[in-house]
C-alpha positions in Angstrom: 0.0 0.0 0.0 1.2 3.8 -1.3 1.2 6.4 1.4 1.8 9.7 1.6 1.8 12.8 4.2 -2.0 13.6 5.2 -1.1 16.9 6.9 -1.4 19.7 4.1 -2.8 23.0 3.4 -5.8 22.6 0.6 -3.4 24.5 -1.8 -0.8 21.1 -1.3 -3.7 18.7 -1.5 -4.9 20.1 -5.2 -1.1 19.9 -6.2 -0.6 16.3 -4.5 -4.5 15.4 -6.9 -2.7 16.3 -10.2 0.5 14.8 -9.5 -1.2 11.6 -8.6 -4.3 11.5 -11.5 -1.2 10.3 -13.9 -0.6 7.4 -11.6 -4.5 6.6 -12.8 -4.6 3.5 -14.9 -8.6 3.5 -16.7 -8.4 0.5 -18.5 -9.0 -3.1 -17.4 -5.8 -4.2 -15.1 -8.3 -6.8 -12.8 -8.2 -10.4 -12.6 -11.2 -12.8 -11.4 -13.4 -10.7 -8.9 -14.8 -12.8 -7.0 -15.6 -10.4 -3.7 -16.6 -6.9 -3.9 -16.2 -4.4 -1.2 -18.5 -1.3 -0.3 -16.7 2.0 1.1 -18.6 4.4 2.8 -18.0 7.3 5.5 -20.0 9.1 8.0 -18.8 11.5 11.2 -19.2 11.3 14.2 -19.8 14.0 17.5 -20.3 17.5 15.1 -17.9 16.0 12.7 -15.0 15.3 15.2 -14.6 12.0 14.2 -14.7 10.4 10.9 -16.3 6.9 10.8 -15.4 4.7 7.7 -17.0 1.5 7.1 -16.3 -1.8 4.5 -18.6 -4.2 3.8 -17.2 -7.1 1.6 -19.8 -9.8 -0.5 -19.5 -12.2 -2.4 -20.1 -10.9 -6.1 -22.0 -14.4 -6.9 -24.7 -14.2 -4.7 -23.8 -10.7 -2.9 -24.0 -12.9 0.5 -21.9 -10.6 3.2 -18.6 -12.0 3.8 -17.2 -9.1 6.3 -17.8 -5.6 7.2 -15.8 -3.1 9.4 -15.4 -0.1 10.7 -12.7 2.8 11.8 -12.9 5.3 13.8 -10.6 8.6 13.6 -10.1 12.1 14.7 -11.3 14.4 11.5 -8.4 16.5 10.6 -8.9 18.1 7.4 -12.0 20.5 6.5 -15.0 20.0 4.7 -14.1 21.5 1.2 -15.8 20.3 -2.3 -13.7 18.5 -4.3 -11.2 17.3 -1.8 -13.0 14.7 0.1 -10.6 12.1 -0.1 -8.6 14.0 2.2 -10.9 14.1 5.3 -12.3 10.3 4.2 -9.1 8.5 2.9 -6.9 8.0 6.2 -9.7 6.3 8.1 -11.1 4.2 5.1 -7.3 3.6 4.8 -7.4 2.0 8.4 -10.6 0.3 7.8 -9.6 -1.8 4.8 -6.5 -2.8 7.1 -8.6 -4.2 9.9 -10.3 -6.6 6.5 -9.7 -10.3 6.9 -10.6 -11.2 3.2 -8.9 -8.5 0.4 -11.5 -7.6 -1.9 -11.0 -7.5 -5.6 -12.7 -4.5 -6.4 -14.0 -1.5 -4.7 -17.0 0.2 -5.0 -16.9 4.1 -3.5 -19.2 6.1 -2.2 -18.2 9.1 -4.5 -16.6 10.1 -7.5 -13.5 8.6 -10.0 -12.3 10.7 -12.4 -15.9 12.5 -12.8 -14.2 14.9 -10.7 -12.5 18.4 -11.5 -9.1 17.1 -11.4 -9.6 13.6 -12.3 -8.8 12.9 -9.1 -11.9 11.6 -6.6 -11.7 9.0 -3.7 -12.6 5.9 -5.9 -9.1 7.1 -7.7 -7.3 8.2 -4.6 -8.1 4.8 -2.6 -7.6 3.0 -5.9 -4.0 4.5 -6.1 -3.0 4.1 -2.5 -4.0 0.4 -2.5 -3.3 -1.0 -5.9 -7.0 -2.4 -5.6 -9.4 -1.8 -8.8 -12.2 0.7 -8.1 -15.1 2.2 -9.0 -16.7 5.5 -8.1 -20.5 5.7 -7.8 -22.2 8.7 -6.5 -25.3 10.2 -5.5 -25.0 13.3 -7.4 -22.8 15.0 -10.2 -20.1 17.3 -8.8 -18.8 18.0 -12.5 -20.0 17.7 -16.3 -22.7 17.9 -18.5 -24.9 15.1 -19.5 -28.6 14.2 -21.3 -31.1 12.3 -19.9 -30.4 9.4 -19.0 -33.0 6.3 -20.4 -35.6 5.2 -18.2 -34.8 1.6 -18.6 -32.4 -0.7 -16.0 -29.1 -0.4 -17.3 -29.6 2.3 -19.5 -26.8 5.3 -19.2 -25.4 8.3 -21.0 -22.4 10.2 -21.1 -21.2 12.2 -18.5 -18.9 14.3 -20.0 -16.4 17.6 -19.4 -14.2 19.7 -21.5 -14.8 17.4 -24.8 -13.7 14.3 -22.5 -15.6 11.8 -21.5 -15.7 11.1 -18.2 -17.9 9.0 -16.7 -21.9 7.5 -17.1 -25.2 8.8 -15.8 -26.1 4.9 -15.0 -30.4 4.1 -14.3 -30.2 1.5 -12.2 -33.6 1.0 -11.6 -36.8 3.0 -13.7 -38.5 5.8 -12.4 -35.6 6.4 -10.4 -33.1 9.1 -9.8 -29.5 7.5 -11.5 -26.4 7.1 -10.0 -23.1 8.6 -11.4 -20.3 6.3 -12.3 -16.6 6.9 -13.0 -13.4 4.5 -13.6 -11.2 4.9 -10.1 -8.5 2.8 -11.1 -7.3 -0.4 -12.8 -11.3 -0.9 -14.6 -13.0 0.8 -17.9 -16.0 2.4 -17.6 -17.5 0.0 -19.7 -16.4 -2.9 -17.4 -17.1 -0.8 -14.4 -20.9 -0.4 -15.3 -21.1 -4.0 -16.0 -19.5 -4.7 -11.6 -22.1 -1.7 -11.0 -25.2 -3.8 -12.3 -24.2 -6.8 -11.1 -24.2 -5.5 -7.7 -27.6 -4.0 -7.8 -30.8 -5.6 -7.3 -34.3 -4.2 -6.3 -32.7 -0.7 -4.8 -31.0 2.3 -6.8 -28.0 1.8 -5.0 -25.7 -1.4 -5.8 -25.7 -3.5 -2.8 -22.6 -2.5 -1.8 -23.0 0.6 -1.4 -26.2 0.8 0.8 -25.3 -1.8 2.8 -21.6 0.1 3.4 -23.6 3.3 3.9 -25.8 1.6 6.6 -22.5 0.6 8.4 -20.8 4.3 8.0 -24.1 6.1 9.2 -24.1 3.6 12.7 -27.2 1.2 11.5 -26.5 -2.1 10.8 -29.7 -3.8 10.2 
């Protein structure tokens, strides 16, 4: 696992983004997956403390295998666009405490559908050497149609001519989720893992179920 210093000024942590996006590898670089891990993060007391929590399945049958959970002291502000700053260290910690190493990650947030290239699916993916996948909630940068109101169906999601990343439907009638390569998968392939995680809900399966650990409820 890559490390680096975690105790910089926002101006060194967009610098430290840009160096590391070329480390970014968006093809396919990922043998057999055969368990899947959900990263998610919630805080603790006002914020104080960051809470990060893994949940790793089995991608046949999405069955849980493991799930943790870390607990740090927050040390770096809330401020768009560098999440993976206040998250990473304690996801970081989390994935350490796993028994079973996943073959992919799935991340609550963004890839390279991110101003710099640069979000937490890409910054874990980069630290760890694991393939990962962002998918997220909402856009934080691009344009992008309508996405079709079929399961499956996506469109571009892209920025500045490039293209990067899908407005994914993952169920109809429902609000899509936004999905970008984090490192070592294609966008292609990473829609494919994205699907085949999700079932009846709009968010893959290991998502909400890492979301339920990071917010304190694990039923």
């Amino acid at each position: 696992m890559k490390t680096h210093s975690w105790n910089l000024s926002p101006k060194e942590a967009v610098a430290l983004q840009r160096r590391l996006a070329d480390q970014v590898v968006a093809e396919d670089r990922l043998g057999q997956v055969h368990f899947v891990a959900g990263v998610d993060v919630g805080f603790e007391e006002q914020g104080k403390i960051t809470r990060a929590a893994v949940v790793v399945l089995r991608l046949a049958d999405l069955s849980l295998v493991e799930q943790v959970v870390a607990r740090r002291p927050t040390h770096f502000p809330y401020i768009p666009g560098l999440l993976s700053f206040r998250e990473c260290p304690t996801v970081l910690a989390a994935l350490e405490k796993l028994t079973v190493t996943p073959n992919l990650l799935l991340c609550d947030g963004q890839g390279i559908a991110h101003p710099r290239r640069f979000g937490i699916a890409c910054h874990l993916g980069v630290l760890t050497g694991l393939p990962s996948i962002g998918v997220a909630k909402t856009r934080l940068v691009g344009k992008h149609g309508p996405a079709p109101d079929k399961r499956g169906g996506w469109t571009p999601l892209t920025d500045k001519g490039e293209t990067i990343g899908v407005v994914l439907r993952t169920r109809i009638k429902v609000n899509p989720v936004f999905v970008s390569t984090g490192h070592r998968i294609s966008l292609l392939t990473a829609i494919q893992y994205v699907m085949a995680c999700t079932t009846r809900y709009r968010l893959p399966e290991t998502t909400r179920l890492a979301d339920k650990l990071a917010s304190g409820s694990k039923k």
